[in-house]
ZAMARGU-4260 file (C-alpha; in steps of 0.2 Angstrom, whole numbers, plus 5000, padded with zeros to 4 digits):
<rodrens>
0) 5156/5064/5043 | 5144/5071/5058 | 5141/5054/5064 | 5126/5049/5055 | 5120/5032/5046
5) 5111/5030/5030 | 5096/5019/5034 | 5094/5003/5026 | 5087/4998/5011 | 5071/4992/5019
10) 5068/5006/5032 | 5072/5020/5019 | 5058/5013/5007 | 5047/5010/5023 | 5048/5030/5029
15) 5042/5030/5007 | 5026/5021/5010 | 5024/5031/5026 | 5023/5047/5015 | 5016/5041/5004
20) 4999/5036/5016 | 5000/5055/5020 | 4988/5056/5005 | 4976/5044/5010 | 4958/5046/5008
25) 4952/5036/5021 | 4944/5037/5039 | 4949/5021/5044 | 4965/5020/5039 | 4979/5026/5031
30) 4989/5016/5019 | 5006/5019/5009 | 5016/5008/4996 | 5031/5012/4988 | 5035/4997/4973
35) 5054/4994/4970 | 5062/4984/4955 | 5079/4975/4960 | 5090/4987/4957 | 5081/4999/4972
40) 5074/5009/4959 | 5056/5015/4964 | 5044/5010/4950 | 5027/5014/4958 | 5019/5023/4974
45) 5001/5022/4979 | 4990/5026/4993 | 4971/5019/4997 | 4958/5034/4994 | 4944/5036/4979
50) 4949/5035/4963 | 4949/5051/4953 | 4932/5060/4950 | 4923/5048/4963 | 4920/5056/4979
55) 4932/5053/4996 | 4930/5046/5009 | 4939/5058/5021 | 4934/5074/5012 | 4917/5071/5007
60) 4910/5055/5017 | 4906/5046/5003 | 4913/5029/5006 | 4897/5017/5017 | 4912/5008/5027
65) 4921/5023/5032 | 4904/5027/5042 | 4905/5012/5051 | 4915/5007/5068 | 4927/4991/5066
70) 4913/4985/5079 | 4900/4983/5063 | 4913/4980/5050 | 4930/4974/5054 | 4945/4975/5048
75) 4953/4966/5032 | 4932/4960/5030 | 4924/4960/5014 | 4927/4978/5005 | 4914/4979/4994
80) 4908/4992/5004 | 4922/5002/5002 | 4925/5016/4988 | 4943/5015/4990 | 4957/5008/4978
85) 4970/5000/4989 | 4989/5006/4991 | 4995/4993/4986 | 4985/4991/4969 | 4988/5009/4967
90) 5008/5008/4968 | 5006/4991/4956 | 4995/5000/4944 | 5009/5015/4943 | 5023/5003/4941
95) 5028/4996/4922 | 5021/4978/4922 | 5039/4970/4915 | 5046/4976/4931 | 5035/4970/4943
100) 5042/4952/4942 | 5055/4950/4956 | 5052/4968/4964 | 5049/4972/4982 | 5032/4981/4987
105) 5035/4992/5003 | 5017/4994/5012 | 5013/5002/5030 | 5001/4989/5036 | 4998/4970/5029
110) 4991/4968/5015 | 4971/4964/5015 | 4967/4946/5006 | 4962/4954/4990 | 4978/4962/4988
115) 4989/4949/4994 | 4978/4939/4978 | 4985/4952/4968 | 5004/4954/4973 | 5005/4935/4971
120) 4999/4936/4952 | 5010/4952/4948 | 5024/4941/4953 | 5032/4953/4967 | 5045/4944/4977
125) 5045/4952/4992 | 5033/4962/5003 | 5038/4972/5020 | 5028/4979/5031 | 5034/4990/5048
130) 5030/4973/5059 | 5040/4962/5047 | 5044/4954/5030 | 5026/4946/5025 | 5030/4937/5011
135) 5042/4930/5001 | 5042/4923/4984 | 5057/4915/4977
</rodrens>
């Protein structure tokens, strides 16, 4: 062995979500998720940016909140100004819905309200962030 570890569950499916926020079409932000049944199996990955076919926000400018400053709009405010499906719905959509129940949803920031709303109703058990476990629902 050359002396190397294998990361933990938690920080392998962390470095995930980071790649996976490498895609992100945002000017604000970037976001990853990486969804995980109980077995560590991932079951869905997402990132926030436009959906398909409606202009970005990075590449085209599109999005009205990615104009303005956190001054004029802060963060985790109301986003219906934004243009941007969440990472976090976006690895939840991608995932099979009879495995969300019990799974772990890997994300590299805290979840904004709306998303937290619907982590809750999927029934994911857990959710980790770089700072710290958020959430837990047993």
């Amino acid at each position: 062995m050359n002396g190397t570890r294998r990361p933990g569950w938690d920080a392998y499916f962390l470095a995930g979500a980071r790649w996976a926020a490498s895609r992100a079409d945002c000017t604000r932000s970037q976001v990853g998720a990486v969804l995980v049944n109980a077995s560590n199996e991932v079951r869905g990955t997402g990132y926030n940016g436009a959906p398909a076919g409606v202009p970005g926000c990075l590449t085209e400018g599109a999005c009205p909140r990615g104009q303005l400053t956190y001054g004029e709009c802060a963060a985790n405010s109301d986003y219906s100004n934004c243009v941007a499906d969440h990472a976090e719905r976006n690895a939840i959509r991608h995932a099979p819905a009879n495995e969300l129940p019990g799974s772990t949803l890997y994300v590299t920031r805290e979840p904004c309200p709306a998303c937290w709303t619907l982590i809750r109703a999927a029934g994911i058990r857990r959710v980790v962030t770089p700072e710290r476990e958020a959430y837990s629902q047993e």
